[in-house]
N, C-alpha and C positions, 0 to 999 in steps of 0.2 A: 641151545644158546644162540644168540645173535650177534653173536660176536662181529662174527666174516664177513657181514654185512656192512657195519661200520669201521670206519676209520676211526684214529684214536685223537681225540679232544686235548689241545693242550692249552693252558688256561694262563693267565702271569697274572699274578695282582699285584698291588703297588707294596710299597715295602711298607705298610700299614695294618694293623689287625684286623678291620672292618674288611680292607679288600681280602685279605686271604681269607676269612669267614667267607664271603661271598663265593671267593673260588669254592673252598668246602663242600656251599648248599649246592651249586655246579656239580660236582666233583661225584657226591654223593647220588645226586637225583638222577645225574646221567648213566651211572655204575651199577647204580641198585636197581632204578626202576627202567631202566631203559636197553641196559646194556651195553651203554658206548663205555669205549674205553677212554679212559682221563688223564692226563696228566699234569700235574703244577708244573711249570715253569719257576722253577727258581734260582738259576746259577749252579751254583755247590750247595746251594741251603736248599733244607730236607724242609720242606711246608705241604708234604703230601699227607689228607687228614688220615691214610691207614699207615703211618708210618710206624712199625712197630716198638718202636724207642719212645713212641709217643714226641718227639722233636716239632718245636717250632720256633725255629732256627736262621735269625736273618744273618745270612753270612755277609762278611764285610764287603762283597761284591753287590748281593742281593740290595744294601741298604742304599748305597748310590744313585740308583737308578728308582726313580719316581713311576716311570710309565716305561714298558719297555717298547717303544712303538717300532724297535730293531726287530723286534721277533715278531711281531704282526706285519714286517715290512717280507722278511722271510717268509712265513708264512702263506703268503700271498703269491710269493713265487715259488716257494716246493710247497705246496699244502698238504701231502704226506709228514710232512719237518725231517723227512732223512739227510737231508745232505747239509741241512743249516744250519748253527747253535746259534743264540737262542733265536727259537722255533714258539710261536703260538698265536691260536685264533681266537682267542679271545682275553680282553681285560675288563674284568668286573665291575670296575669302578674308577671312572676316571672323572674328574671335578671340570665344570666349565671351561675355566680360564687357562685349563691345557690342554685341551679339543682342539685347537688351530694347530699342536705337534705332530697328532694322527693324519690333518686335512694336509699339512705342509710334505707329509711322506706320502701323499696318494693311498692311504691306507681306508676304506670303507669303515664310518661309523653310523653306530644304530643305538637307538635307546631300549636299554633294557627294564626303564620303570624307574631307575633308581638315580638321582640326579642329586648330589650334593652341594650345597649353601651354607656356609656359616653365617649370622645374623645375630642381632643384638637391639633391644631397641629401647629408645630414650621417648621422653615426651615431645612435640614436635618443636615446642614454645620453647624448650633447651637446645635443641638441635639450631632450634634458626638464634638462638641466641650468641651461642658458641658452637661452630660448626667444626670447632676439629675433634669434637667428642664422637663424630657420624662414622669415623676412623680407629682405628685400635691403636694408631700411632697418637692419639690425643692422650691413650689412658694410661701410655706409658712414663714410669718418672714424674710424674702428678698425685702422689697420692695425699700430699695435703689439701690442693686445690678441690681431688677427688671426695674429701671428705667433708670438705666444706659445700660441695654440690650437692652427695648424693644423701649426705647424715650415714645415720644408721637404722635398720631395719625398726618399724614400730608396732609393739602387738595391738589387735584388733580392738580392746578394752582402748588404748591409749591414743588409737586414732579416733574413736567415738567422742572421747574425753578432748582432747587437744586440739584435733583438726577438723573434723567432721561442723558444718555449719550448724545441723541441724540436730547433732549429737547420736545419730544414727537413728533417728525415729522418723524417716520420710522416705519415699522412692524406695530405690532396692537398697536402699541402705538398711543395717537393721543393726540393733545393741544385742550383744553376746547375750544368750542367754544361760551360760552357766560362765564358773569359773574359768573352767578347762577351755573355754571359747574365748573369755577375753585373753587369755597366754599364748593362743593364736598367734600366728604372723598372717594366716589370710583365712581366710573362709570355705572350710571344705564344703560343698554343696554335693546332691547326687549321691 
């Protein structure tokens, strides 16, 4: 084994399921295929994926804390993690607009491929029309106005029929051609 070679990996993800999956694929890939040794970082919460209890368990300390940028501060100064709690180098997932938390504690960050954005998108003609829709504080407590903007969804038979200029016989447009395709709401291709 290779044990003795490596030092032991301690991981913190955010108090969210995506980040502790990601710790997981860490956790796993490093133990199995490589032989480092791993540990989750979680407070009192048991979110180690061989915990025999099968536990995954955010404890009421664990969910507080968003980014634990204390234990990569630690980290960085015992990088064993013996003398520190909480202790870890790395966090799997951390979102743009809290990356200036890591820079403000002198903490090294790097990108691991996985960079999260939430997004949503309108026609642009709505957006310049009524710009507080470009917001998710637009679509909240509006849901008559909302209804009035967005209608309701239309099958593919009934945009042919109602809205389509050319009744889907032109360009990439095209009329369903069975049933089952006008009951559509879009157009499976591929």
């Amino acid at each position: 084994s290779c044990l003795s070679k490596y030092r032991e990996i301690r991981v913190s993800p955010g108090n969210w399921e995506t980040s502790v999956f990601y710790a997981w694929i860490i956790q796993i890939a490093l133990s199995e295929i490589y032989d480092v040794p791993v540990y989750i970082e979680g407070g009192n919460s048991s979110l180690n994926f061989y915990d025999p209890d099968n536990s995954f368990d955010f404890g009421e300390e664990f969910q507080k804390i968003k980014y634990n940028i204390e234990a990569l501060s630690n980290a960085k100064e015992d990088l064993d993690c013996k003398n520190k709690k909480p202790c870890a180098h790395v966090i799997p997932e951390m979102w743009p607009q809290f990356s200036s938390d890591a820079t403000d504690n002198d903490v090294n960050q790097d990108v691991n491929g996985m960079i999260g954005y939430l997004s949503w998108f309108i026609p642009k003609e709505l957006a310049e029309r009524d710009t507080s829709l470009t917001s998710y504080l637009g679509y909240i407590g509006n849901r008559e106005y909302l209804a009035q903007i967005f209608k309701y969804p239309v099958k593919w038979k009934q945009y042919c029929e109602k809205f389509s200029k050319t009744n889907c016989t032109s360009g990439t447009e095209r009329y369903p051609e069975t049933k089952i395709e006008g009951e559509r709401y879009f157009n499976e291709t591929g």
